[in-house]
C-alpha positions in Angstrom: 99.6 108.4 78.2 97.9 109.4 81.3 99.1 109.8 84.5 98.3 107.7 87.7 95.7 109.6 89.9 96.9 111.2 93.2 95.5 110.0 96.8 92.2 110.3 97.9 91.1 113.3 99.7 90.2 111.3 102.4 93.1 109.4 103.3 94.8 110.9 106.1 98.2 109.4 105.8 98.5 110.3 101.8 97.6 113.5 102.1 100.4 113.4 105.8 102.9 112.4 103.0 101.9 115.0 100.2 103.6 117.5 102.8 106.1 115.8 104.2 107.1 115.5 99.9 106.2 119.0 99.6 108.4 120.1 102.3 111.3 117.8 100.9 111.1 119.6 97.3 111.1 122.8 99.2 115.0 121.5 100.7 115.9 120.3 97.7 115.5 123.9 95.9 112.4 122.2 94.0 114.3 118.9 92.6 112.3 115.9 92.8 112.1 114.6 96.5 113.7 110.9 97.0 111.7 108.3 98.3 112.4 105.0 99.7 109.7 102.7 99.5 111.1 99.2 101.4 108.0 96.7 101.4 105.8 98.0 98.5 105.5 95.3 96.2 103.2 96.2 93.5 103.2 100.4 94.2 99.9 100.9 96.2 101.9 104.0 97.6 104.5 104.5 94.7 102.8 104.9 92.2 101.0 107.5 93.3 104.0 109.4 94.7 105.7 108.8 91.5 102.7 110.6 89.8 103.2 113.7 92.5 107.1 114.1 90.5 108.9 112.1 93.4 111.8 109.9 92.3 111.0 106.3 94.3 112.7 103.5 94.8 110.5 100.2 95.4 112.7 97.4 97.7 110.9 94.3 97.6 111.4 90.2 98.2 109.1 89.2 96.1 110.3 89.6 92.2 106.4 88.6 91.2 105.6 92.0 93.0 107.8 94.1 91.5 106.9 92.7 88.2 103.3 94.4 88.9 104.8 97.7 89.9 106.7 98.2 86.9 103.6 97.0 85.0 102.0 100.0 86.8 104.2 102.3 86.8 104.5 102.3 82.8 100.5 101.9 82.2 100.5 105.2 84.5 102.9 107.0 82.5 105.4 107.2 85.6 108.0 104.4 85.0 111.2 106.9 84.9 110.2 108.0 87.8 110.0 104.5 89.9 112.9 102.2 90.7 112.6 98.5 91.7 115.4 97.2 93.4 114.5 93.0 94.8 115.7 92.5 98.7 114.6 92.7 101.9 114.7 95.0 104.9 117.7 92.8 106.3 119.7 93.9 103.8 118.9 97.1 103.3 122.1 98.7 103.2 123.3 96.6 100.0 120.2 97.7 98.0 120.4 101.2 98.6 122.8 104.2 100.1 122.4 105.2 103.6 121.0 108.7 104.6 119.9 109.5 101.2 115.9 109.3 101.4 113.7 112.3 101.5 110.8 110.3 102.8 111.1 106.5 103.7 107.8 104.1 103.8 107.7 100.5 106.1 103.9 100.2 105.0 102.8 96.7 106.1 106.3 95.9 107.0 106.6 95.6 110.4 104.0 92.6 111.0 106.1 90.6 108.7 109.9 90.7 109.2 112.0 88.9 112.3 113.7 91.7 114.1 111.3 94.6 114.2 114.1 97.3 116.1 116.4 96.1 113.4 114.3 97.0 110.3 113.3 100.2 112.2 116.7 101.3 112.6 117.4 99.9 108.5 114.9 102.3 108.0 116.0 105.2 110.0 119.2 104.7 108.6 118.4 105.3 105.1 116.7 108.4 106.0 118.4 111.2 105.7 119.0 114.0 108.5 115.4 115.7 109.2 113.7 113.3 107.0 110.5 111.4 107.9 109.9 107.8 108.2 106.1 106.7 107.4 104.8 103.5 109.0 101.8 101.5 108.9 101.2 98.7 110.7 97.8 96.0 111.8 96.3 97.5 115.2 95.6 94.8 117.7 92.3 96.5 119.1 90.8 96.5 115.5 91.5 92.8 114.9 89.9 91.7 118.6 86.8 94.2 117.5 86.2 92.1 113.8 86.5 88.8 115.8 84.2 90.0 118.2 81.7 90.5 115.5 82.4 87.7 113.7 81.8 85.6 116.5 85.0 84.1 116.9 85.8 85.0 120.9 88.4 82.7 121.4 90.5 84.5 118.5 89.9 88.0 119.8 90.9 86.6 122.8 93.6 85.4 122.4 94.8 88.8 120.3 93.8 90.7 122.8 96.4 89.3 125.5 98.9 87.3 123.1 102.4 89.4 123.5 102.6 89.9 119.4 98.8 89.7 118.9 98.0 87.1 117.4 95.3 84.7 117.2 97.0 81.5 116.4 99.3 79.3 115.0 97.8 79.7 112.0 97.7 83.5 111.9 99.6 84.9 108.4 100.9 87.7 110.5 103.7 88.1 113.0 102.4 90.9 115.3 99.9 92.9 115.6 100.5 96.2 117.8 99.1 99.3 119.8 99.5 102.5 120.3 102.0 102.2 122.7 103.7 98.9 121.4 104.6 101.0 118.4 106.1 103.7 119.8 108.0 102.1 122.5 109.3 99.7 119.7 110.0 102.9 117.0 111.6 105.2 119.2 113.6 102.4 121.1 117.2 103.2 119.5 116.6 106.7 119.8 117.3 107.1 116.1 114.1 108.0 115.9 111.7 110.3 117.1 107.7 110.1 117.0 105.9 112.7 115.7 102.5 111.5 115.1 100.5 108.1 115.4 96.8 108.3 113.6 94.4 105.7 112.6 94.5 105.2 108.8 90.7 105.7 107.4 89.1 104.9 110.8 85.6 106.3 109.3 86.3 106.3 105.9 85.5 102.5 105.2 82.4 103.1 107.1 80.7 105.1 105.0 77.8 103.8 103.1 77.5 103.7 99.3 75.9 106.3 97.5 76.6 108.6 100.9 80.0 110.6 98.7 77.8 110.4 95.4 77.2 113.7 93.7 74.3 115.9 95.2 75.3 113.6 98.5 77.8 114.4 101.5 80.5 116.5 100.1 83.7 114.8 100.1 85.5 117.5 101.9 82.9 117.0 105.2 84.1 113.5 105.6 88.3 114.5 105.1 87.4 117.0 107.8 86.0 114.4 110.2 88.8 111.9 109.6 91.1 114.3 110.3 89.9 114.4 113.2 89.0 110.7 114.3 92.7 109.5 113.0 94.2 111.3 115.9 91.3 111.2 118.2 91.4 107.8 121.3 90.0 105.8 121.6 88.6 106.2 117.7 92.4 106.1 116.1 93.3 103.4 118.4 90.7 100.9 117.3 91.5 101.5 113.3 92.5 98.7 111.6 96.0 100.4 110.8 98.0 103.1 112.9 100.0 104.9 111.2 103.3 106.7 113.2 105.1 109.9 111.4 108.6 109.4 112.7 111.8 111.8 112.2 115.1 110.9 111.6 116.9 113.7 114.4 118.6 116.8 111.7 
C-alpha cells in the first residue's frame, strides 16, 4: 500500500514543521514525535505528518470529518499511525492528556471558536515543556485586498475597520486578524511565547501554470523566494494566512 506523499517544497509552514518534528524525534531518542492536531477534520496536515513516522492525534467536532481522515489515513497506508478522538477545543483537556504533545496544530481554528485566549491557552496547555504550537489563521489585509478586486468596497471596508474583521452579518467566519492582533492575542497569558509569524504561500498561488513544469522554473527557485516573502512586510502581512510558530516556555 503506498504511503501519503510528504509536503510540498514550497510550503513554508510544512517544511517549519518538518523540523520542529525533526527536532522532537531528536528529544525523544528517535521515537516517534507526538502530535496534537485540534481542528483537522479530514487530515490536510495529518496525514502528511503521519506519513513523516509521527504519531497524531486528530480532535475534531465534526464526526463527518473524521470519518474522511480515517478514510485517508488507511488509503495512505498510515492509519496506525493517526488517532481521531471527536471534541472541541473547549474541552480539550477531557479528549487528551495535558503537556504531552511534541508539536500541537490550531490550523484554521482560531477564526472559528468563542473564546480565542481560551483555546490558545487549551492549546498551550497540551504542549509539552519546549514544545511548539503551530497556528494558522485568515489575515484581514488579504481579505480587504480580494474584495478590492472583486469590486465589492463596502465589504473590504468594512473588514478593514470591523474589530474581528469581518465583512458582515453574513460572514461564515468569526475573525479575521493581523499581524499584531495575533500576537497580542497568542502571547497574552504568557504561556506562550512567539517565535515566528510568516505568510503561508504568499507567492506560491501566484504562480502561473506550466511556470514549475519540467524544463521550466526549478521548484527550488520559487521555495527560495517564499522563504523569503513569508517573513518579509508588508508581503507576509497581506497573505491570505499568517502563520505564528509559538513555544510553550521549557
Amino acid at each position: 500500500m503506498s504511503r501519503a506523499p510528504s509536503f510540498a517544497p514550497v510550503d513554508v509552514v510544512a517544511r517549519t514543521l518538518r523540523v520542529e518534528i525533526t527536532a522532537a524525534r531528536a528529544r525523544r531518542g528517535g521515537a516517534p514525535p507526538r502530535v496534537l492536531d485540534v481542528g483537522g477534520g479530514s487530515g490536510t496536515w495529518a496525514v502528511p505528518l503521519a506519513a513523516d513516522g509521527c504519531e497524531v492525534t486528530v480532535v475534531d467536532s465534526s464526526a463527518n470529518a473524521l470519518a474522511v481522515l480515517r478514510n485517508r489515513a488507511r488509503d495512505a497506508g498510515v492509519a496506525e499511525g493517526v488517532r481521531a478522538v471527536q471534541g472541541d477545543v473547549d474541552a480539550l483537556a477531557d479528549a487528551v492528556a495535558d503537556a504531552e504533545a511534541d508539536l500541537v496544530l490550531g490550523h484554521g481554528l482560531l477564526e472559528y471558536v468563542d473564546d480565542p485566549p481560551e483555546a490558545c491557552r487549551a492549546l498551550a496547555a497540551s504542549a509539552a515543556p519546549g514544545a511548539a504550537v503551530s497556528l494558522l489563521v485568515t489575515g484581514r489585509f488579504a481579505a480587504v485586498l480580494s474584495r478590492v478586486v472583486a469590486g465589492r468596497l463596502v465589504e473590504a471596508h468594512r473588514v478593514l475597520v470591523d474589530p474581528s474583521g469581518r465583512w458582515g452579518p453574513d460572514d461564515p467566519l468569526r475573525r479575521r486578524m493581523d499581524v499584531e492582533e495575533i500576537r497580542t492575542l497568542v502571547e497574552a497569558d504568557g504561556q506562550l511565547t512567539v517565535e515566528r509569524v510568516q505568510g503561508h504561500r504568499v507567492l506560491a498561488d501566484l504562480v502561473p501554470d506550466g511556470v514549475l513544469e519540467p524544463g521550466g522554473t526549478p521548484p527550488e527557485a520559487l521555495a527560495e523566494l517564499e522563504d523569503i516573502a513569508a517573513g518579509t512586510p508588508p508581503l507576509r502581512d497581506m497573505a491570505s494566512r499568517l502563520h505564528v510558530l509559538a513555544r510553550r516556555p521549557a
